[in-house]
mmCIF file of the N, C-alpha and C atoms, coordinates in Angstrom:
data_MODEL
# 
_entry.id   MODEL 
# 
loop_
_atom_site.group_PDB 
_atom_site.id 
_atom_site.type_symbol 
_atom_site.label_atom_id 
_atom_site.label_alt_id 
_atom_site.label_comp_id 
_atom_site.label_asym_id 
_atom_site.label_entity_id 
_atom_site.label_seq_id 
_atom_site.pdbx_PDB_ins_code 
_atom_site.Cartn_x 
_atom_site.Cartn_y 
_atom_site.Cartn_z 
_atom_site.occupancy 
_atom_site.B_iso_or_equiv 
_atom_site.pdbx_formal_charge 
_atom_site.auth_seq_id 
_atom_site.auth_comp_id 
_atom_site.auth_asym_id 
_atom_site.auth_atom_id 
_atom_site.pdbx_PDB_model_num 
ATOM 1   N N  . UNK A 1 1  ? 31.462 -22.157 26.927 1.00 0.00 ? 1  UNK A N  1 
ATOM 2   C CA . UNK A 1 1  ? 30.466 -21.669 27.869 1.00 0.00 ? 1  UNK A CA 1 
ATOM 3   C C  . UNK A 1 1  ? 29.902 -20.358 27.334 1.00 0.00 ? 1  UNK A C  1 
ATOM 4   N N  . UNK A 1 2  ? 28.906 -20.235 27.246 1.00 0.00 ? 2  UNK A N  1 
ATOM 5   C CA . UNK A 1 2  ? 27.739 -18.981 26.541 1.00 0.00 ? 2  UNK A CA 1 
ATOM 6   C C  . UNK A 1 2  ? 27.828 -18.055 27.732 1.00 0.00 ? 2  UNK A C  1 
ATOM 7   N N  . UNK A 1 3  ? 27.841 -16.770 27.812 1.00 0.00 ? 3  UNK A N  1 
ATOM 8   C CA . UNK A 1 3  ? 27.829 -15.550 28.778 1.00 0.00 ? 3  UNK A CA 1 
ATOM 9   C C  . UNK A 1 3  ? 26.400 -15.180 28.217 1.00 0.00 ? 3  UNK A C  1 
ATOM 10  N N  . UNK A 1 4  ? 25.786 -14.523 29.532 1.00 0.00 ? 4  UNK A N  1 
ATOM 11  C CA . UNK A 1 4  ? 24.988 -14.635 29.051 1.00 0.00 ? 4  UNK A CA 1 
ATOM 12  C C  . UNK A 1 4  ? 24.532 -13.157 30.246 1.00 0.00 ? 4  UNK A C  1 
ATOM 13  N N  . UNK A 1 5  ? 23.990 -12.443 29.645 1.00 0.00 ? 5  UNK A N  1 
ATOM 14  C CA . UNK A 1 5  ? 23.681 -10.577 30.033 1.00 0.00 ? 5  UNK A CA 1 
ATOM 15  C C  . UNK A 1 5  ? 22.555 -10.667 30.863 1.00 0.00 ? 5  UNK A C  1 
ATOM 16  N N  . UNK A 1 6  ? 22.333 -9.815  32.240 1.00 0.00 ? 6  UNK A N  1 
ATOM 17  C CA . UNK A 1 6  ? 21.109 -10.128 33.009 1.00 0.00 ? 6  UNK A CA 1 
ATOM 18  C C  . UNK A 1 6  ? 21.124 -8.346  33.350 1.00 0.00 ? 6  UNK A C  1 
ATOM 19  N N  . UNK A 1 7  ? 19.671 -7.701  33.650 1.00 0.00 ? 7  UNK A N  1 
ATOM 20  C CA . UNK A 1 7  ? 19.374 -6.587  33.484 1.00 0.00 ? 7  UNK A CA 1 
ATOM 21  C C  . UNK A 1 7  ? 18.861 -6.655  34.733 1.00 0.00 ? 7  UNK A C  1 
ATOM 22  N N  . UNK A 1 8  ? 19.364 -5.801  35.705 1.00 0.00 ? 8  UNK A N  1 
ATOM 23  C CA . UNK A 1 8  ? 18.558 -6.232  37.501 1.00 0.00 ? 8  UNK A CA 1 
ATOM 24  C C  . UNK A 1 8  ? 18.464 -4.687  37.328 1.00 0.00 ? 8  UNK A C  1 
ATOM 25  N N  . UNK A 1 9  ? 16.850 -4.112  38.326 1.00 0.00 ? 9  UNK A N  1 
ATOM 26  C CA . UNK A 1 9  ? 17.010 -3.189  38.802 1.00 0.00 ? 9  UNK A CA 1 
ATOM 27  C C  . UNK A 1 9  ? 17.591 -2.933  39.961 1.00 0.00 ? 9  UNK A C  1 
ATOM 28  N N  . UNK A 1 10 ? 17.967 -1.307  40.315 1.00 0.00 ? 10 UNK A N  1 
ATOM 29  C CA . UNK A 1 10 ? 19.200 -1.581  41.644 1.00 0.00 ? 10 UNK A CA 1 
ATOM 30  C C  . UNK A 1 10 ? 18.490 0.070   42.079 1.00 0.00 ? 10 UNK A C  1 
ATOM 31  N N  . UNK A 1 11 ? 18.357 0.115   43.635 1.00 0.00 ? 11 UNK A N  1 
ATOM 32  C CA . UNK A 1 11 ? 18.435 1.839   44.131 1.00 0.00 ? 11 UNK A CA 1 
ATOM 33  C C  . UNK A 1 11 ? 19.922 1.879   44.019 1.00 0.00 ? 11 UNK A C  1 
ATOM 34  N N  . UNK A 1 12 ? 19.637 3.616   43.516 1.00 0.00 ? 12 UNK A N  1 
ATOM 35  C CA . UNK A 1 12 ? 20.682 4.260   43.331 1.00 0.00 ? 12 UNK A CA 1 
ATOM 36  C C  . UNK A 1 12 ? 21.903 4.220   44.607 1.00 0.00 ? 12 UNK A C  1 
ATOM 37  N N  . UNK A 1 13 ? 21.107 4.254   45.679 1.00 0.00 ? 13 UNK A N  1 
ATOM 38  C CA . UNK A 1 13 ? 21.904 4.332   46.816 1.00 0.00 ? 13 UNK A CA 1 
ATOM 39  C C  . UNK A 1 13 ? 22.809 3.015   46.789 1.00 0.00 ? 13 UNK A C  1 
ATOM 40  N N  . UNK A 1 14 ? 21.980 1.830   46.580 1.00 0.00 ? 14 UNK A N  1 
ATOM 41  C CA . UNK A 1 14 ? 22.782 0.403   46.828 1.00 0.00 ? 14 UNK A CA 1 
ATOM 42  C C  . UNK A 1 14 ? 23.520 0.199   46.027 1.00 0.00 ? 14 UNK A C  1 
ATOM 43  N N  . UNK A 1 15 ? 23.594 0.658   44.416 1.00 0.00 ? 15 UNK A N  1 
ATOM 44  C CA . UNK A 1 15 ? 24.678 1.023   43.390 1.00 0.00 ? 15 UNK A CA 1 
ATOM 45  C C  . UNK A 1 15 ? 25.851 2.078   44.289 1.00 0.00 ? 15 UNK A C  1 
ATOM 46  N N  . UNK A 1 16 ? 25.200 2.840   44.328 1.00 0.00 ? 16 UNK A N  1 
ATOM 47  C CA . UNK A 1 16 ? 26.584 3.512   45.021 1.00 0.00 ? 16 UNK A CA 1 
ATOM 48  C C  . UNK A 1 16 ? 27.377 2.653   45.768 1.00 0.00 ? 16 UNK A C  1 
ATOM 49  N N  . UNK A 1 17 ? 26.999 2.040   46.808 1.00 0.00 ? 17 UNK A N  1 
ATOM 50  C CA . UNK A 1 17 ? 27.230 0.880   48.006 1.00 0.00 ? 17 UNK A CA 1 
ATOM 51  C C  . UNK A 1 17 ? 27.920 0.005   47.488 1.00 0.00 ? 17 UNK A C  1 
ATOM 52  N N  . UNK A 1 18 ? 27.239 -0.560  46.704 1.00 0.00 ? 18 UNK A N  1 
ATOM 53  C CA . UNK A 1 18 ? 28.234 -1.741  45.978 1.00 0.00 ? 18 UNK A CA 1 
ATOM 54  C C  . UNK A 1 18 ? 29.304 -1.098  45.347 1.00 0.00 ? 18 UNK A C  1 
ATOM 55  N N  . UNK A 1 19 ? 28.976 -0.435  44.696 1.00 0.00 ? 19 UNK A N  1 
ATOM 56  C CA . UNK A 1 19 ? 30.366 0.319   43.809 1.00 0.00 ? 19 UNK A CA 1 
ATOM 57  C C  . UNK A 1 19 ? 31.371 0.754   44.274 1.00 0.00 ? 19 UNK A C  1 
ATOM 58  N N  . UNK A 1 20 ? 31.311 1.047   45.700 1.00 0.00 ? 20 UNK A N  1 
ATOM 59  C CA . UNK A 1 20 ? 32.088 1.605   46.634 1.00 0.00 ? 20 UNK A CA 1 
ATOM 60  C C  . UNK A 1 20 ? 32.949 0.053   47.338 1.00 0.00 ? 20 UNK A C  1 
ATOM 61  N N  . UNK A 1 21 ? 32.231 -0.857  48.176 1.00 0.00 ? 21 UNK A N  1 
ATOM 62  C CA . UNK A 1 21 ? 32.686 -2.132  47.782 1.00 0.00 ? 21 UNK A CA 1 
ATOM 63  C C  . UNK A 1 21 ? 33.918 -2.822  46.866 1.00 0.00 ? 21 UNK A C  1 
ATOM 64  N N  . UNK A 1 22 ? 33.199 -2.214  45.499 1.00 0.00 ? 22 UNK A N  1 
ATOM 65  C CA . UNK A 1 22 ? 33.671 -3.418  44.367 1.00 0.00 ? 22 UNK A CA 1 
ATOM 66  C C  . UNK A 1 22 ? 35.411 -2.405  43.763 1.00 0.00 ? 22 UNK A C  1 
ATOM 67  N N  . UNK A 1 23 ? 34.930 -1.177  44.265 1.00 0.00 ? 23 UNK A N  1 
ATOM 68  C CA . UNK A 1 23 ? 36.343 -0.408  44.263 1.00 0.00 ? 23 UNK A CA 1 
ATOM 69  C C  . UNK A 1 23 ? 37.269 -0.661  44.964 1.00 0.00 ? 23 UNK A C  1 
ATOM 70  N N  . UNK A 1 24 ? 37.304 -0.823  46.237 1.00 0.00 ? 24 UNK A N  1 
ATOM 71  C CA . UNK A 1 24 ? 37.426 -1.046  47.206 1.00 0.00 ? 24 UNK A CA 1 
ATOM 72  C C  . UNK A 1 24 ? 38.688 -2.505  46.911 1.00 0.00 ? 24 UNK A C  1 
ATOM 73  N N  . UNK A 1 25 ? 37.599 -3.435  46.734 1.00 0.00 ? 25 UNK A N  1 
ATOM 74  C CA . UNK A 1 25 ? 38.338 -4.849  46.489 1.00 0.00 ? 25 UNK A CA 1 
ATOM 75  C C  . UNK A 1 25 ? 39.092 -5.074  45.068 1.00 0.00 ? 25 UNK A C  1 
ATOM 76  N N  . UNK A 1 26 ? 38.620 -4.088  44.465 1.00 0.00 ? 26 UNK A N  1 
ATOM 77  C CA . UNK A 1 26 ? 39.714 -3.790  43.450 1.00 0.00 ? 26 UNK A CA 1 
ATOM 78  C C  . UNK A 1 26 ? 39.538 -4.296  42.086 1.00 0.00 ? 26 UNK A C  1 
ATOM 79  N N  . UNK A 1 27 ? 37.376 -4.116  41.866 1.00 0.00 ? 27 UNK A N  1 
ATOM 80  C CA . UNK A 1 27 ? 37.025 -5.288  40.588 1.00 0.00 ? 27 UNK A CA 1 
ATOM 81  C C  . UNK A 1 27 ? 35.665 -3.921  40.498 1.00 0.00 ? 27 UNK A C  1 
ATOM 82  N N  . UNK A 1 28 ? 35.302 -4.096  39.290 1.00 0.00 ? 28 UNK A N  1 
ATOM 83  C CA . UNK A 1 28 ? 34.219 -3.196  38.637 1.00 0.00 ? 28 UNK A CA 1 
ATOM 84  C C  . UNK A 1 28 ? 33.028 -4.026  39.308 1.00 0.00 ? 28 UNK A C  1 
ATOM 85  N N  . UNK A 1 29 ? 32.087 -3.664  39.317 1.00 0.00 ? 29 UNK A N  1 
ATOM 86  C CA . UNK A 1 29 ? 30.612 -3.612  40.042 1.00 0.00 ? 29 UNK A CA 1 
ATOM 87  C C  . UNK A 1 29 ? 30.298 -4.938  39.591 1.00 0.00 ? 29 UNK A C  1 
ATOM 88  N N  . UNK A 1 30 ? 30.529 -5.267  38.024 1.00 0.00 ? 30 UNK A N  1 
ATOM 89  C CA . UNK A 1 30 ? 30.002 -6.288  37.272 1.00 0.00 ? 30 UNK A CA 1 
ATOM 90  C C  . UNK A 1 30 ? 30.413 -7.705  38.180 1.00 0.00 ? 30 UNK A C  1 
ATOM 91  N N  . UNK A 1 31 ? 31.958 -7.698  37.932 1.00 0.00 ? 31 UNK A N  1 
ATOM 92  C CA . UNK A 1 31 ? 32.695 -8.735  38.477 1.00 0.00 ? 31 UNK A CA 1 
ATOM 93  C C  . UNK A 1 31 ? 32.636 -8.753  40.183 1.00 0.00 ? 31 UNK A C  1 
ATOM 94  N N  . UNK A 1 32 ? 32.233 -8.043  40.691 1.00 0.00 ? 32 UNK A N  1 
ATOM 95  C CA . UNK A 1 32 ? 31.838 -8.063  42.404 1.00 0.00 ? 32 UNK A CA 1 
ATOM 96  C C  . UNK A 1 32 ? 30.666 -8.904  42.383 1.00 0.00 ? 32 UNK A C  1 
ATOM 97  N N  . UNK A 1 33 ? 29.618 -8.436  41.753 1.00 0.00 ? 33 UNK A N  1 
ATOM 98  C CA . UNK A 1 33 ? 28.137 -8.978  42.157 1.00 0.00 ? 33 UNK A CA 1 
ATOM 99  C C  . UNK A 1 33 ? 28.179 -10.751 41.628 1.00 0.00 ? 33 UNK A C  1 
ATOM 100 N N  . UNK A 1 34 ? 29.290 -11.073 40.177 1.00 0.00 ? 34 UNK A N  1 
ATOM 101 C CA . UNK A 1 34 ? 29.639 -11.998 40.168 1.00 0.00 ? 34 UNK A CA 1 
ATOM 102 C C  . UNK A 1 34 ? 30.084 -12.733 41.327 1.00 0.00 ? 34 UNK A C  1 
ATOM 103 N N  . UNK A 1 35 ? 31.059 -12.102 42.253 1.00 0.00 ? 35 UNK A N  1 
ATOM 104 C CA . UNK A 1 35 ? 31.639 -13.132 43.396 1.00 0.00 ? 35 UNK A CA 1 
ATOM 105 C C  . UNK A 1 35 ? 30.975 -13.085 44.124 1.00 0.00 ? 35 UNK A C  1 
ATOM 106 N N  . UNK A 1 36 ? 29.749 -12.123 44.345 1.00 0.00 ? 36 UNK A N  1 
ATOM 107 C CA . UNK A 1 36 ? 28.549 -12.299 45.111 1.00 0.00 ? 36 UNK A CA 1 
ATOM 108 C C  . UNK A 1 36 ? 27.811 -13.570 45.338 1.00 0.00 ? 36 UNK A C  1 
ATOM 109 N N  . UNK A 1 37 ? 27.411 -13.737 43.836 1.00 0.00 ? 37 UNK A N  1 
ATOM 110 C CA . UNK A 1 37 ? 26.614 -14.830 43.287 1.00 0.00 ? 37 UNK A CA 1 
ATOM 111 C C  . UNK A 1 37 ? 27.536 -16.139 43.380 1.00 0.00 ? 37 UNK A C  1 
ATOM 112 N N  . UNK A 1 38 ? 28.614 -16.361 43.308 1.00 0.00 ? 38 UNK A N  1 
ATOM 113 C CA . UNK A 1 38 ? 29.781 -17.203 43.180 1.00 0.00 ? 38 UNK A CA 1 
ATOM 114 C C  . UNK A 1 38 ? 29.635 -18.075 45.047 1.00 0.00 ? 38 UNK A C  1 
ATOM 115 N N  . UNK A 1 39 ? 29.625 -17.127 45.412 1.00 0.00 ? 39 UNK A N  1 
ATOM 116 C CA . UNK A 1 39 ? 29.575 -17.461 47.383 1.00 0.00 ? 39 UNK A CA 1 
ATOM 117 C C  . UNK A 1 39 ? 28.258 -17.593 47.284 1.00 0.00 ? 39 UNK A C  1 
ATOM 118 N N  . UNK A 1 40 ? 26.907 -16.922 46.883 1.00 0.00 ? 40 UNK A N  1 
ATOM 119 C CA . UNK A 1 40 ? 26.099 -17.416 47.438 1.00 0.00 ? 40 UNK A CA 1 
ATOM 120 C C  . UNK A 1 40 ? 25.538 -19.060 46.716 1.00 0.00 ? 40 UNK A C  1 
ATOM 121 N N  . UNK A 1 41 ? 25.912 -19.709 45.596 1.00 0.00 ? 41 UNK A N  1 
ATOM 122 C CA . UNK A 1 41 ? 25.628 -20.629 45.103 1.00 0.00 ? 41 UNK A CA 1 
ATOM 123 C C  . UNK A 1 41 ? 26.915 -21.860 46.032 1.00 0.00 ? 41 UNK A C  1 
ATOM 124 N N  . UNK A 1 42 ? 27.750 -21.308 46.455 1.00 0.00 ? 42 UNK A N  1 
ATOM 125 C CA . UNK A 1 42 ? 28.897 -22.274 47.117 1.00 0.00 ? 42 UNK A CA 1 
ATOM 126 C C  . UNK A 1 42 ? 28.095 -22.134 48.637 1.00 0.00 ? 42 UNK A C  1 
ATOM 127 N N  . UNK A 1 43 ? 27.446 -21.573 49.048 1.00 0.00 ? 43 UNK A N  1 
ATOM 128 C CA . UNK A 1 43 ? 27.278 -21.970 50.394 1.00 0.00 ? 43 UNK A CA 1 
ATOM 129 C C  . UNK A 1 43 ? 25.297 -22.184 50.246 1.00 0.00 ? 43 UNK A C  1 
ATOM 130 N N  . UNK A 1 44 ? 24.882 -22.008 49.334 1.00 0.00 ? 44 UNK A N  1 
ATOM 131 C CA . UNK A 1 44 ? 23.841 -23.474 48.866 1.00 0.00 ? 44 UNK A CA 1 
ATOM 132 C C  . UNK A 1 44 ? 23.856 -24.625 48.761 1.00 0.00 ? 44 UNK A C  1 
ATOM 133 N N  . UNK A 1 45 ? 25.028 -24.976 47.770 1.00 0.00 ? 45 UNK A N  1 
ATOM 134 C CA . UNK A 1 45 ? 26.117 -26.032 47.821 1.00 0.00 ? 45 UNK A CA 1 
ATOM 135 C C  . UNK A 1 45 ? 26.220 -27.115 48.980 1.00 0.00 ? 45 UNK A C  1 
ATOM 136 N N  . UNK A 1 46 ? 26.641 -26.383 49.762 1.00 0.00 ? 46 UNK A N  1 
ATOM 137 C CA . UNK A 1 46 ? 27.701 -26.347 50.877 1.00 0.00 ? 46 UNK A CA 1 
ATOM 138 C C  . UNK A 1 46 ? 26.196 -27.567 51.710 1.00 0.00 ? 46 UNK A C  1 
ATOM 139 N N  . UNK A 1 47 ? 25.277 -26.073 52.096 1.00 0.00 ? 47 UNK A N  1 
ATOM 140 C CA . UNK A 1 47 ? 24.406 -26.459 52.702 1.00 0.00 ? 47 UNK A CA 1 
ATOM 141 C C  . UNK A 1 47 ? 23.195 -27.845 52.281 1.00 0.00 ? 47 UNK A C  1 
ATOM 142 N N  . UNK A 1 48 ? 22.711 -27.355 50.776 1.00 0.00 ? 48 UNK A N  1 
ATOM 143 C CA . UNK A 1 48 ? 21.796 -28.827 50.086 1.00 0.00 ? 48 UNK A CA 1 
ATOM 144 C C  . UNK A 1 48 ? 22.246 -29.500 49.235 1.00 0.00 ? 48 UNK A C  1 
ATOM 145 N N  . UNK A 1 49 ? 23.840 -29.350 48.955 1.00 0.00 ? 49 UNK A N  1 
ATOM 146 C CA . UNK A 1 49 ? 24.463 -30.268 47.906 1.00 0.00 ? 49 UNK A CA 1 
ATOM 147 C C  . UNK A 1 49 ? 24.388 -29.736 46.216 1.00 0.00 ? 49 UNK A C  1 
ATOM 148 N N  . UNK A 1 50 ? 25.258 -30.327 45.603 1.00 0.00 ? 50 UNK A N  1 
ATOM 149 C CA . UNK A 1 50 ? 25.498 -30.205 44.573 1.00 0.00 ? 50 UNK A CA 1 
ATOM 150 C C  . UNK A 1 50 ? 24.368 -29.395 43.581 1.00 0.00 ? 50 UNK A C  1 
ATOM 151 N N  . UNK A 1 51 ? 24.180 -28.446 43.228 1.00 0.00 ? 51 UNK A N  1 
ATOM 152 C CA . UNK A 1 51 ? 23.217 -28.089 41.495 1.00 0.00 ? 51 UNK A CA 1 
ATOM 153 C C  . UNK A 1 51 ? 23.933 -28.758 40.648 1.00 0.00 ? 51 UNK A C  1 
ATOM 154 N N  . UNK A 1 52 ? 22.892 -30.014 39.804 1.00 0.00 ? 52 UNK A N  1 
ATOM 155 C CA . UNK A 1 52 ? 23.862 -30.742 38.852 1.00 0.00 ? 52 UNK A CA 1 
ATOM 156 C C  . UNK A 1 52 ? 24.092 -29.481 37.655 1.00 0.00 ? 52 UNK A C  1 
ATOM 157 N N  . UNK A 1 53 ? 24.984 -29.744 36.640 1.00 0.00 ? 53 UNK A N  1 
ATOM 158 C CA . UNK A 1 53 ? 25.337 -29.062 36.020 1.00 0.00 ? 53 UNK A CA 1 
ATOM 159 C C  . UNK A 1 53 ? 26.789 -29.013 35.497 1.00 0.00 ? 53 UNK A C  1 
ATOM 160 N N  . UNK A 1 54 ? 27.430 -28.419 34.460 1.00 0.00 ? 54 UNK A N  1 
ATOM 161 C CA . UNK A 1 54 ? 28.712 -28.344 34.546 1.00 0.00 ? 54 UNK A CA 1 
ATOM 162 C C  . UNK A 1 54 ? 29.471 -27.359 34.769 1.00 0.00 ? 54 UNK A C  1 
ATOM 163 N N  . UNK A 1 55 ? 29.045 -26.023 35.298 1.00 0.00 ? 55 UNK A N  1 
ATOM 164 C CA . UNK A 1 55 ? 29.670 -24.776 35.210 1.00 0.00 ? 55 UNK A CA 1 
ATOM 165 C C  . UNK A 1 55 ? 29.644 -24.901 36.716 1.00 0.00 ? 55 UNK A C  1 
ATOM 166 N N  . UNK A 1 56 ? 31.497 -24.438 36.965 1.00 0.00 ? 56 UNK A N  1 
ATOM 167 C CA . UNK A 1 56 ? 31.879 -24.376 38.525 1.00 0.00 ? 56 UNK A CA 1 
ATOM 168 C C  . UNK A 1 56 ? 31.740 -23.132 38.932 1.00 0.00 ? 56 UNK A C  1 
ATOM 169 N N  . UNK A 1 57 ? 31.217 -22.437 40.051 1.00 0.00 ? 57 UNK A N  1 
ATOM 170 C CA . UNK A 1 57 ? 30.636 -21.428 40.380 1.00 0.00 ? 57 UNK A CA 1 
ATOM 171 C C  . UNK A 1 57 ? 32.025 -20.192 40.282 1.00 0.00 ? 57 UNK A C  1 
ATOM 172 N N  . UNK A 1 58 ? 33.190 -20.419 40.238 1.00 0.00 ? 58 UNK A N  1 
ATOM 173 C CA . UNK A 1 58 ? 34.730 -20.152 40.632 1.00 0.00 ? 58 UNK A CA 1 
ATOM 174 C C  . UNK A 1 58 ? 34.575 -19.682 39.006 1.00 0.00 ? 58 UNK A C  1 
ATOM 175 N N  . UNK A 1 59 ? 34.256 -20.230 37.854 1.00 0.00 ? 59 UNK A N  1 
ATOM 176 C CA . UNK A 1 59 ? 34.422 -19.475 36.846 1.00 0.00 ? 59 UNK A CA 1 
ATOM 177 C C  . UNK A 1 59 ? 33.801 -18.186 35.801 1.00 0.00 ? 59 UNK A C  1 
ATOM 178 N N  . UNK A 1 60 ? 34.955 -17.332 35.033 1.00 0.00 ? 60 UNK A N  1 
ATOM 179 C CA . UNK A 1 60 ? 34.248 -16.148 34.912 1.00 0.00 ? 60 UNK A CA 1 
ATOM 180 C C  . UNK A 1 60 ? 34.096 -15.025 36.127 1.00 0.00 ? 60 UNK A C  1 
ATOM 181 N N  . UNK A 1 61 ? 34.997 -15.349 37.134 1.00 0.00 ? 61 UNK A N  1 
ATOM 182 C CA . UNK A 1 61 ? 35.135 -14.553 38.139 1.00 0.00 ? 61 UNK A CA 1 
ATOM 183 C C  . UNK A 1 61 ? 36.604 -13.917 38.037 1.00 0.00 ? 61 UNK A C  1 
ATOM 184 N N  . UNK A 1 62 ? 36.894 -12.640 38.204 1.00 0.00 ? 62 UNK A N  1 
ATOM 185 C CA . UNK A 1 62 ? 38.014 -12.101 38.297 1.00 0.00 ? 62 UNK A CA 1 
ATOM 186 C C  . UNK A 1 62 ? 38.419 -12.113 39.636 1.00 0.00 ? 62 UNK A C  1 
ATOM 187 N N  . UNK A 1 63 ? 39.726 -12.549 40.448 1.00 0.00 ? 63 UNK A N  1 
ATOM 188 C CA . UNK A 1 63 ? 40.269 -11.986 41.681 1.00 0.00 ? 63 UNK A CA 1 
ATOM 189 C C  . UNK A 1 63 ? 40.544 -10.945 41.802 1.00 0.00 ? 63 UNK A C  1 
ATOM 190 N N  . UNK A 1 64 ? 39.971 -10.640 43.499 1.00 0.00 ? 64 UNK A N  1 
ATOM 191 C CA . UNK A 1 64 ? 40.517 -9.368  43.558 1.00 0.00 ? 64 UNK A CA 1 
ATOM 192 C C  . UNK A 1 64 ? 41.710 -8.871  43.364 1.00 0.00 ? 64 UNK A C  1 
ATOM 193 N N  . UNK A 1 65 ? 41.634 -7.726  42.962 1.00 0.00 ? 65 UNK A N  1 
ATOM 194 C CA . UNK A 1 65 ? 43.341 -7.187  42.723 1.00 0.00 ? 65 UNK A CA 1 
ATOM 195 C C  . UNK A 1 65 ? 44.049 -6.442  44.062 1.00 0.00 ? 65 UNK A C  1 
ATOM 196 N N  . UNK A 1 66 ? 43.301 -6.558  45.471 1.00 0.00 ? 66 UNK A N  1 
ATOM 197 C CA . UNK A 1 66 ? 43.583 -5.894  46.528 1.00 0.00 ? 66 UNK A CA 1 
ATOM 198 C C  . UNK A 1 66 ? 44.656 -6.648  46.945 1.00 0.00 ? 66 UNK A C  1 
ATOM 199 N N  . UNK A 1 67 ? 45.429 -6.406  47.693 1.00 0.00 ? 67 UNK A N  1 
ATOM 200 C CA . UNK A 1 67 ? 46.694 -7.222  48.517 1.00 0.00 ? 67 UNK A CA 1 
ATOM 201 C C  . UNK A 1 67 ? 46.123 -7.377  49.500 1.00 0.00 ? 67 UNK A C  1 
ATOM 202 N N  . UNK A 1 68 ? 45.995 -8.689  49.846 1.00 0.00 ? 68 UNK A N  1 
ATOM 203 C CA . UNK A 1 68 ? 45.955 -9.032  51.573 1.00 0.00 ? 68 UNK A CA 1 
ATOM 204 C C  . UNK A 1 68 ? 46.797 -8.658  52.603 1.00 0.00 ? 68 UNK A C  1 
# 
């Protein structure tokens, strides 16, 4: 599977926000906005069915390291 680098602009404030977040749950900013994207393609999914393809939305995601 190819990784592949995406360049988003962000306000400073909502970087902070997230970053605060992604500390929080116990994963760097990168790997948060990943499980971001991870839930929002699973409850697309969910809702209009399958994106054909072979990459499962679950991979390339780190768990959080927080204790439940």
């Amino acid at each position: 599977m190819a990784v592949k680098s995406v360049s988003i602009r962000i306000e400073e404030e909502m970087l902070r926000r997230i970053g605060y977040i992604a500390d929080f749950e116990g994963r760097s900013v990168n790997s948060h906005i990943l499980v971001l994207i991870r839930e929002n393609i699973e409850a697309f999914e969910k809702k209009y069915g399958k994106i054909e393809g072979d990459i499962r939305p679950d991979v390339n995601v780190k768990p959080s390291r927080k204790h439940s």
